[in-house]
DRENDO-556668 format. One record per residue (C-alpha): z, x, y; residue in three letters. Coordinates in Angstrom, 3 decimals. Example, Ala and Ser with C-alpha at 12.3 -4.5 7.8 and 13.67 -1.06 7.14 Angstrom:
<sites>
pz / px / py / pati
7.800 / 12.300 / -4.500 / Ala
7.140 / 13.670 / -1.060 / Ser
</sites>
This chain:
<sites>
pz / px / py / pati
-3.460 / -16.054 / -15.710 / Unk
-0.780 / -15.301 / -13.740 / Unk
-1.403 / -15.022 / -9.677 / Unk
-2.991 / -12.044 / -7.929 / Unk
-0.691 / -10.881 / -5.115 / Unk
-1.726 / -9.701 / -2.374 / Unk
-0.041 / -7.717 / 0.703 / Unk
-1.738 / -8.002 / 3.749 / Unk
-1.654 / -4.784 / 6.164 / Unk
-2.368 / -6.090 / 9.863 / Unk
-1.822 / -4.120 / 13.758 / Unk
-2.748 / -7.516 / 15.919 / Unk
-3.338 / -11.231 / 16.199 / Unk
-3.879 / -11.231 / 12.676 / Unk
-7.618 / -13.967 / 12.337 / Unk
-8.367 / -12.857 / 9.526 / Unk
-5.072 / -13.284 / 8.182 / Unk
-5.082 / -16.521 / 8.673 / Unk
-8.437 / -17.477 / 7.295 / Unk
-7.143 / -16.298 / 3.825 / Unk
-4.139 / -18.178 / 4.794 / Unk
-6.039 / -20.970 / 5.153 / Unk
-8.681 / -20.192 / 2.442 / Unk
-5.248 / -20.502 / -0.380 / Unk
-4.094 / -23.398 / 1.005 / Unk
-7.550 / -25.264 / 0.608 / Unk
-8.205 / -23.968 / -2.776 / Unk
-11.159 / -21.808 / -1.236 / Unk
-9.069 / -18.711 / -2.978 / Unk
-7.912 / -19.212 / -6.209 / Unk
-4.917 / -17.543 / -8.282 / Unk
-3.823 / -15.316 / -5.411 / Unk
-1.004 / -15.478 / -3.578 / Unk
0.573 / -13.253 / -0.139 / Unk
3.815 / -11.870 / -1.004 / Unk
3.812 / -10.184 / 1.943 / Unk
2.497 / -9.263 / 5.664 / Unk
3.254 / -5.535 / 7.309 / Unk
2.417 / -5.002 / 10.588 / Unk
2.945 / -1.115 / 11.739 / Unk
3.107 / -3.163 / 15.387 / Unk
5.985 / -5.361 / 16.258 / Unk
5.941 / -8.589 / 18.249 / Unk
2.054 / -9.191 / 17.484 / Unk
0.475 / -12.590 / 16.492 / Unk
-0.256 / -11.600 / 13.300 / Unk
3.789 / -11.859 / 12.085 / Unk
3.926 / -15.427 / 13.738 / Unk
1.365 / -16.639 / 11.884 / Unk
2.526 / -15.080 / 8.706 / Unk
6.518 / -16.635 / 9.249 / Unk
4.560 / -20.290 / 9.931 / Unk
2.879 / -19.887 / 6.463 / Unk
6.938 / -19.399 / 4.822 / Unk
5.578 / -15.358 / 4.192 / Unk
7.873 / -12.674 / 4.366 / Unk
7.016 / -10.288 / 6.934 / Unk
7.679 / -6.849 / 7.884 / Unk
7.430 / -4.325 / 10.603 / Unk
6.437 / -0.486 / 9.563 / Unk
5.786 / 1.613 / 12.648 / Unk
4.879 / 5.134 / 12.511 / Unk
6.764 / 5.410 / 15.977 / Unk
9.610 / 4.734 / 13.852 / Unk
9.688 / 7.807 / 12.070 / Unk
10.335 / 11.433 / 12.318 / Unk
6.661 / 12.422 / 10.829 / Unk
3.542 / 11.016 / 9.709 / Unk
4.574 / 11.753 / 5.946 / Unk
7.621 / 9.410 / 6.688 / Unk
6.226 / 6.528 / 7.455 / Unk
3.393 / 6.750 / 4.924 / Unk
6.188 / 7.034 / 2.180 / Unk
7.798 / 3.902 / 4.028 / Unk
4.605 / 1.943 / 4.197 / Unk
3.953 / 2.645 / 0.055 / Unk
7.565 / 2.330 / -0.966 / Unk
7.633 / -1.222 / 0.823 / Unk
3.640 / -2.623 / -0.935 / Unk
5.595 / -0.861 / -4.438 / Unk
8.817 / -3.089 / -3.429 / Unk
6.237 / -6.339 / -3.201 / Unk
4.953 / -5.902 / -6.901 / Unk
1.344 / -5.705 / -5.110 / Unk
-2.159 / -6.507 / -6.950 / Unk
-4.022 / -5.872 / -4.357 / Unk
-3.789 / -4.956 / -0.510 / Unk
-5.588 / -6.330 / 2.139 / Unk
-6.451 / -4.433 / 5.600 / Unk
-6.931 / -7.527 / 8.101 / Unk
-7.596 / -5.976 / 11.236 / Unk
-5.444 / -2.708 / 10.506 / Unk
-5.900 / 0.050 / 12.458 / Unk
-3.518 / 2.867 / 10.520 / Unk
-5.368 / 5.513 / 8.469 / Unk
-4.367 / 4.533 / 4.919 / Unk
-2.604 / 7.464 / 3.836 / Unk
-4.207 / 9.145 / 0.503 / Unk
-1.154 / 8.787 / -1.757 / Unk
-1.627 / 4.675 / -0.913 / Unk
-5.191 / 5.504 / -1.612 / Unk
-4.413 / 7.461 / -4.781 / Unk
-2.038 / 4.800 / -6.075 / Unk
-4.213 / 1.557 / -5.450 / Unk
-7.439 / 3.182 / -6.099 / Unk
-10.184 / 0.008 / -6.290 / Unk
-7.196 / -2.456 / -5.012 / Unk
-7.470 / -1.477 / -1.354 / Unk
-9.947 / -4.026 / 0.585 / Unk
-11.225 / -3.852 / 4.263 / Unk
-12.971 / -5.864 / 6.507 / Unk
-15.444 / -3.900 / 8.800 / Unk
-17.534 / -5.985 / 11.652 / Unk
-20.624 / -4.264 / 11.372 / Unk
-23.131 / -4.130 / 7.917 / Unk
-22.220 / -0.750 / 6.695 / Unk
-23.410 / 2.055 / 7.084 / Unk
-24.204 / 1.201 / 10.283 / Unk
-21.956 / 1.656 / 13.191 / Unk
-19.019 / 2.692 / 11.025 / Unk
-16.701 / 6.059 / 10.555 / Unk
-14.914 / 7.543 / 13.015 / Unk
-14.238 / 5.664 / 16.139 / Unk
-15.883 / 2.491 / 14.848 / Unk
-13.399 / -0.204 / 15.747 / Unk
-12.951 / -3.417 / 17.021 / Unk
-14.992 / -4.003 / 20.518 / Unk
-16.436 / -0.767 / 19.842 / Unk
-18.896 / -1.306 / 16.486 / Unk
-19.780 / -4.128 / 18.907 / Unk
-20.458 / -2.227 / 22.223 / Unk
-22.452 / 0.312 / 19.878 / Unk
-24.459 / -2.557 / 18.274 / Unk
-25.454 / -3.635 / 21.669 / Unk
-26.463 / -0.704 / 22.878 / Unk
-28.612 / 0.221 / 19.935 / Unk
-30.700 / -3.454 / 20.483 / Unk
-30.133 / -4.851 / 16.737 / Unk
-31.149 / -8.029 / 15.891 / Unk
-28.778 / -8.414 / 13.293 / Unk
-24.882 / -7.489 / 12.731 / Unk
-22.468 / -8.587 / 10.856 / Unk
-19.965 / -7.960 / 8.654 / Unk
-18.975 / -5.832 / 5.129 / Unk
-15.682 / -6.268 / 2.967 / Unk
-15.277 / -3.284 / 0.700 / Unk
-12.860 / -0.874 / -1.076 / Unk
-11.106 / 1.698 / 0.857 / Unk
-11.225 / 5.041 / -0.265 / Unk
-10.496 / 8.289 / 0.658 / Unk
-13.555 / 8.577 / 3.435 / Unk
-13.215 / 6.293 / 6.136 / Unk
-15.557 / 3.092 / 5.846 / Unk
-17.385 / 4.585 / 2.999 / Unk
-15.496 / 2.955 / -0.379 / Unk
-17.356 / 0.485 / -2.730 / Unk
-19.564 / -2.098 / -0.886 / Unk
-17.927 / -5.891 / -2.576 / Unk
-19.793 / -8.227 / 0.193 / Unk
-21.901 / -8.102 / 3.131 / Unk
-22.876 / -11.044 / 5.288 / Unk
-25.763 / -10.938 / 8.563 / Unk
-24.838 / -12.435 / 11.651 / Unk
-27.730 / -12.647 / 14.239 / Unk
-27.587 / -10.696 / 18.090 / Unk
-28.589 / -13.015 / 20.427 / Unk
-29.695 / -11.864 / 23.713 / Unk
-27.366 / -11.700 / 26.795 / Unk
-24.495 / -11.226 / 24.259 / Unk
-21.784 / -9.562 / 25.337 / Unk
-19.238 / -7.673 / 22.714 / Unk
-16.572 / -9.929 / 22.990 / Unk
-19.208 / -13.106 / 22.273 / Unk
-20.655 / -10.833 / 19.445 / Unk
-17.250 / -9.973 / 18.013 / Unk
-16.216 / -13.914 / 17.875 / Unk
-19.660 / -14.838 / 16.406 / Unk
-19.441 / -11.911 / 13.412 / Unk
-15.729 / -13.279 / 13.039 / Unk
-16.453 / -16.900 / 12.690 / Unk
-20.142 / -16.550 / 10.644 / Unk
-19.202 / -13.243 / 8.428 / Unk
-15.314 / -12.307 / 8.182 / Unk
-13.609 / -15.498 / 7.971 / Unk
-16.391 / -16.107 / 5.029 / Unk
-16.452 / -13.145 / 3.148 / Unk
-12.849 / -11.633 / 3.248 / Unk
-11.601 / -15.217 / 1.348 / Unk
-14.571 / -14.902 / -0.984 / Unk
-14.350 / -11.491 / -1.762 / Unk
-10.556 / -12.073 / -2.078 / Unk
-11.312 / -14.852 / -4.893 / Unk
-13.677 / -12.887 / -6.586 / Unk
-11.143 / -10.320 / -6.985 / Unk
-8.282 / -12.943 / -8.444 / Unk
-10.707 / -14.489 / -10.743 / Unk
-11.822 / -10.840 / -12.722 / Unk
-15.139 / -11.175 / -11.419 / Unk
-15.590 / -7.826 / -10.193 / Unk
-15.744 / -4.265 / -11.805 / Unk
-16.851 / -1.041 / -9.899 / Unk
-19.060 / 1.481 / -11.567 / Unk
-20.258 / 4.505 / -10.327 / Unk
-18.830 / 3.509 / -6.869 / Unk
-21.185 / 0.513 / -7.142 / Unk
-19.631 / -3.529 / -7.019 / Unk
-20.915 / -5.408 / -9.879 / Unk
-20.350 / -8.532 / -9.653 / Unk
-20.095 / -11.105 / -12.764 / Unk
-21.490 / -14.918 / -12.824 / Unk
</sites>
C-alpha cells in the first residue's frame, strides 16, 4: 500500500502541523507522508517547523497576484505539482477556492476548535469561536476535524472530541486547552484513519470501518 501524501495548507505558527509531524514520526500515523507545506503567509512559524522536519515548503500569497482567480490557480497548480492524496488545512485561514474544492472533493480536511455546528461559519476563527464560547456559558467545547466542502464549516463530520470550560477561563487558556486535549488528538487520528482506507462518506455522512 503505497503512502498517502499529504499537503499541508497553513497561514501561522503551524501546532497542528507539527503534531502530525510528530504523530508520523512516532508511528501514531501510519502510511502517510507530507510532501509538502504552503503557507499563503511568508516568514511564519509554520515554514520553520516544516524545513526542521527535511519538508519542502512553499510560500503562495494572494498579495502576490494580480486577482483572486490567480492565486487560486497558483495554489491548485502547486498541491497538482505535489502528486497530493489528501490536503490538510492546519490553521489556514484562505477560503479554499471551489475549483480546489471541486478537484479534491472528500480529500480536503479541516480542523475547527469548536464541536460543530456550534460556533462555526462565517467569522468563526481562531480566538473568536473561543470568545463566542465564553460568552454563550458552555460547559463543553472542543474540537471537530471534517471534510471541506463548498459551505464553509459545514462538509462531512470525520471526528469530534469534548474539551471541558472551566470557569475563569479566558480564550487564550480555552484555545490552548481545546489544542492540547482535542486537535493535536484528532487531526493525527483522523489523518490515519484516512491512510489506512478506513473511512467512506455516504450521503455526506463519515462511516467509519473497524
Amino acid at each position: 500500500m503505497s503512502k498517502l501524501r499529504l499537503t499541508v495548507l497553513v497561514s501561522g505558527g503551524g501546532t497542528n502541523l507539527q503534531a502530525i509531524i510528530d504523530a508520523i514520526a512516532s508511528g501514531d500515523i501510519t502510511n502517510a507522508e507530507i510532501v509538502g507545506v504552503i503557507s499563503n503567509n511568508p516568514g511564519v512559524y509554520s515554514l520553520e517547523r516544516a524545513a526542521n522536519a527535511g519538508i519542502p515548503a512553499f510560500v503562495i500569497s494572494p498579495r502576490t497576484f494580480d486577482t483572486r482567480a490567480d492565486f487560486n490557480i497558483a495554489l491548485k497548480n502547486k498541491i497538482d505539482e505535489l502528486g497530493t492524496d489528501l490536503v490538510v488545512l492546519a490553521g489556514c485561514l484562505v477560503t479554499i477556492p471551489e475549483i480546489l474544492i471541486d478537484a479534491y472533493e472528500n480529500k480536503i480536511v479541516n480542523i475547527h476548535p469548536a464541536l460543530i455546528p456550534a460556533f462555526c461559519g462565517k467569522g468563526y476563527y481562531g480566538l473568536k469561536v473561543h470568545e463566542a464560547a465564553l460568552k454563550r456559558g458552555v460547559k463543553l467545547s472542543g474540537a471537530t476535524v471534517h471534510f471541506v466542502n463548498k459551505d464553509l464549516d459545514a462538509g462531512p463530520i470525520i471526528l469530534q472530541k469534548a474539551v471541558e470550560v472551566k470557569e475563569g477561563d479566558t480564550p487564550k487558556e480555552l484555545q490552548q486547552r481545546i489544542m492540547e486535549q482535542a486537535e493535536w488528538k484528532i487531526m493525527p487520528k483522523a489523518i490515519d484513519l484516512i491512510a489506512n482506507g478506513k473511512i467512506t462518506v455516504v450521503d455526506g455522512h463519515v462511516i467509519i470501518k473497524d
